[in-house]
N, C-alpha and C positions, 0 to 999 in steps of 0.2 A: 866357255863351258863346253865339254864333249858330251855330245849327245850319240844315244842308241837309238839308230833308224826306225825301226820296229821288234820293241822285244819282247817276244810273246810269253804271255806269262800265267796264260792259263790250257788246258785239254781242248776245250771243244769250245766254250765262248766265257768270256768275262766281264762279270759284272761291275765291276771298279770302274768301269768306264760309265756305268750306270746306262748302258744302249743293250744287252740280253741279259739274261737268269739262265745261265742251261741247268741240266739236273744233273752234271759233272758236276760239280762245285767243291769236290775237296782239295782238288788243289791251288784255289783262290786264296788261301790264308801265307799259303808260303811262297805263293806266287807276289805277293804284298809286300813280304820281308825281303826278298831280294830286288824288287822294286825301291824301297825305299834304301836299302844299300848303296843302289847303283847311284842316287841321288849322293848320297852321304859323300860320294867320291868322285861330283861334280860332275855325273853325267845329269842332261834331260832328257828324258822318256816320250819318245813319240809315238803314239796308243795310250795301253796296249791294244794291241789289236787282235782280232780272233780270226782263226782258223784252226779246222780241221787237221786232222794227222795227217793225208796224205799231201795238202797244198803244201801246209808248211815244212815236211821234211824237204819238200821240191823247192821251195823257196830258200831254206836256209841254206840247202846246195848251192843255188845261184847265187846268194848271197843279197837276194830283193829284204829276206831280214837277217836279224844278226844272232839273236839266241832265244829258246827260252827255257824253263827250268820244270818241264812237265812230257821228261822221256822216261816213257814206259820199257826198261829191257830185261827178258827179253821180248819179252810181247810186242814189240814194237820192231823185232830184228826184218820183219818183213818191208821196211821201211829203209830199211841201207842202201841195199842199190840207188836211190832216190839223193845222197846225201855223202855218202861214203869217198872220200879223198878231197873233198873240200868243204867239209864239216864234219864236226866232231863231237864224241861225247865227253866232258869235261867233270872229273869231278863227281860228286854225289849229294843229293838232297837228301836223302835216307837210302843207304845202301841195303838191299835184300830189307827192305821193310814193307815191300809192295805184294805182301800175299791175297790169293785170290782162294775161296773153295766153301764146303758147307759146315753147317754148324748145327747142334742141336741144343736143346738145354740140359745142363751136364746132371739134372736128377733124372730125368729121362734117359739120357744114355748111358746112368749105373742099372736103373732100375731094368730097362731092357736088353742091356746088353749090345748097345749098339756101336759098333766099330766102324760099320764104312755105309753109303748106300745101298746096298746088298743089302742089309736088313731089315731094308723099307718092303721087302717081298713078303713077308711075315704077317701075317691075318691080324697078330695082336701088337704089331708095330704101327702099321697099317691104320688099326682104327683109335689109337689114341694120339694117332696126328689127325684123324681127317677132322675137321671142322666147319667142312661145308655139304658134310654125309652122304658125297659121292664114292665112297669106299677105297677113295686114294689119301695117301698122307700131302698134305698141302705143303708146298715147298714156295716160300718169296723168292720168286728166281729174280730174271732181267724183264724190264721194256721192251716191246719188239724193236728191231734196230739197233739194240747195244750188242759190242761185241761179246759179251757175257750170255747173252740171250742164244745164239748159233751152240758156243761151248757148250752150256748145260743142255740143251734139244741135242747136241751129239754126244753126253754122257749117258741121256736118257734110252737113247736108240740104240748106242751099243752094248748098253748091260739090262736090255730090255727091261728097264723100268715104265713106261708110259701110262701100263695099265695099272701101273701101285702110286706113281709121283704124280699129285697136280702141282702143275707149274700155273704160281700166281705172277701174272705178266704188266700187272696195273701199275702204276705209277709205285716205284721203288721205293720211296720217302714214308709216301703213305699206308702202304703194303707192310713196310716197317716200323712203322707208330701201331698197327694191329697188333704186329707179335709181338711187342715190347708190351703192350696191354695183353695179351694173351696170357703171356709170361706173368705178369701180376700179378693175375687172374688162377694162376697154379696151373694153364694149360702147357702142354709138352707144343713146342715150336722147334722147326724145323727152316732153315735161310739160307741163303747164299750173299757174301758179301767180300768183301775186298779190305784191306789196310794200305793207307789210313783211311778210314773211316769213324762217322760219328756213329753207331752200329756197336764199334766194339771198345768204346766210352761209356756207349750207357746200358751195355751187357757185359759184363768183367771177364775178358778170357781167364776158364781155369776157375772161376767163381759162380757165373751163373750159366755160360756157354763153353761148350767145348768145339772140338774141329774134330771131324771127324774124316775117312778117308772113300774117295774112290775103290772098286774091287777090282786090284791088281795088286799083281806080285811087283812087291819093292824092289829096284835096280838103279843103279848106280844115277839113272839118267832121270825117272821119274817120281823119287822120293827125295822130299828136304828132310835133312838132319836137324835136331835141337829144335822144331818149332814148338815155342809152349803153348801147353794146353791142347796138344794134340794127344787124341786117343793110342795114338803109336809112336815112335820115334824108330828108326825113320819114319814120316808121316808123306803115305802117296794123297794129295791134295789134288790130283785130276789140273791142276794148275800149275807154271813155275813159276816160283818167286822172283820175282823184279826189282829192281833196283831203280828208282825214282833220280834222274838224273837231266843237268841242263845239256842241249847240244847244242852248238855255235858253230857259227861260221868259222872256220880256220884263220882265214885272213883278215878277219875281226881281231880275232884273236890275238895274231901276233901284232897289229896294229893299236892294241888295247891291252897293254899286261896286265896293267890292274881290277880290270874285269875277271882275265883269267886266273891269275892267282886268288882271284874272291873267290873265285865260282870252285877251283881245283879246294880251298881253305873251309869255305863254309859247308853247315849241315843244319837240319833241325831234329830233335830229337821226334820220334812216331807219337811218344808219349803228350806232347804241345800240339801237335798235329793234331790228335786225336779229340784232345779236350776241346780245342776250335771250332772242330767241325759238331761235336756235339754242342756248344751254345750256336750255333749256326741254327741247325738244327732246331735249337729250341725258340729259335727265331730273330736272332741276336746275325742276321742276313743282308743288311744291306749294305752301299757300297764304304757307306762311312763307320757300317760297324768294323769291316775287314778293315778296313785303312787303321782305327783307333786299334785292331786287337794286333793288327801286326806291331804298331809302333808301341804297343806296351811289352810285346814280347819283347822287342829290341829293348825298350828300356828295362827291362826284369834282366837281360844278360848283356848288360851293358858290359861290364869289361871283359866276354867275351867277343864281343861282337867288335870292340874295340882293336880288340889284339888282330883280328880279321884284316881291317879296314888299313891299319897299320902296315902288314906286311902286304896288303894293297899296292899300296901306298909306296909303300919301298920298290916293290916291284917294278916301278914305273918312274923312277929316277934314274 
């Protein structure tokens, strides 16, 4: 049997192994399904193992491991040097599905007219977001320590928002079960959240939320085209769009084809992504729930996954 030395298969720590919980946790469902691939085609999994971003881009350089399937780019470009000419990024998990930026609920932002942050300066924007009657509009930002948390504190500083935005910093999860109660509740909610996420499952882009823009002039560099449910098109999101993507060792690589033509073959659509993380979410969290939900994914697209597994399979004859 070939076995993968360490194939990391989640962001920041994974549960599957049943030893942490981090509050990353979206990409544990499809970090599952290519785990249970790699098996389908007779490798054994040694972990998974956790590490942070910058160990493991340095490790997968060296080649101390071999892949895994939770590369953030470009947000993650600060991470090549580290890795570049003797690994690589392979393939796509969801290509340009990894949006980052704010959101409001889309009755509130016909009724006030709200296009971008800049309009959180406004007295009577202002006071039908604040909910904690400090005279700021309350924003679910980041945790202190996530790299989300730095971005919106230097959104807020350079379009002197501080004394209109509070930034709520408390646990991300929880902070977001309020606004989804708020929202219930008929209150106007104001967030920050990222895709895939359970967020934007159990608030319907385009039906109960929209996205709304940073105050900048659109350019070729800092505006995405066609994002739905954004208040603009081109929509400036103060974020680039990412591409969720596995990086591997090179020499794994050509030592292993059928890993890489898995990895270059397969995808999951944002939409299964998304509803994962929302029963996640609903509590449906531990290590044997991912295990069961990935393997019913696979079994729900079984002759696709087959066709996959197949030209694997070829590849390495």
């Amino acid at each position: 049997m070939n076995s993968l030395k360490k194939t990391l298969l989640s962001v920041t720590a994974l549960a599957l192994a049943g030893t942490l919980a981090a509050a990353w946790d979206t990409g544990w469902f499809h970090s599952e399904i290519y785990k249970q691939l790699f098996e389908e085609l007779g490798y054994s999994i040694d972990g998974p193992t956790t590490l942070d971003n910058p160990p493991f881009y340095q490790a997968v350089g060296y080649g101390d491991v071999d892949l895994w399937v939770n590369g953030w780019f470009p947000i993650h470009d600060t991470y090549r040097p580290a890795f570049e000419g003797s690994a690589e990024i392979i393939g796509a998990v969801a290509a340009g599905g990894a949006l980052q930026g704010y959101l409001v609920d889309k009755a509130s932002a016909e009724k006030f007219n709200i296009k971008s942050l800049a309009d959180f300066k406004r007295d009577d924007v202002k006071e039908a977001f604040d909910r904690d009657g400090d005279g700021r509009a309350d924003l679910v930002a980041c945790p202190p320590g996530w790299g989300c948390e730095v971005a919106i504190d230097e959104h807020l500083t350079k379009y002197d928002l501080k004394g209109d935005i509070n930034e709520i910093k408390a646990s991300y999860s929880a902070s977001m079960a309020d606004a989804v109660a708020a929202y219930g509740a008929g209150e106007p909610i104001l967030f920050y959240t990222w895709t895939p996420n359970w967020t934007v499952n159990e608030l319907k882009l385009g039906k109960d939320v929209v996205w709304i823009q940073v105050p900048e002039e659109a350019t070729e560099e800092n505006a995405a085209k066609g994002v739905a449910s954004c208040v603009a098109d081109p929509c400036v999101m103060g974020f680039a769009a990412n591409d969720i993507v596995p990086v591997a060792n090179s020499k794994f690589l050509k030592e292993n084809p059928a890993v890489a033509t898995l990895l270059k073959t397969a995808s999951i659509p944002l939409e299964d992504i998304f509803a994962q993380n929302s029963a996640m979410n609903d509590g449906a969290d531990s290590p044997e729930d991912i295990k069961k939900q990935a393997s019913d994914w696979i079994k729900a697209n079984r002759e696709m996954v087959d066709g996959w597994l197949a030209t694997a399979r070829g590849a390495a004859q």
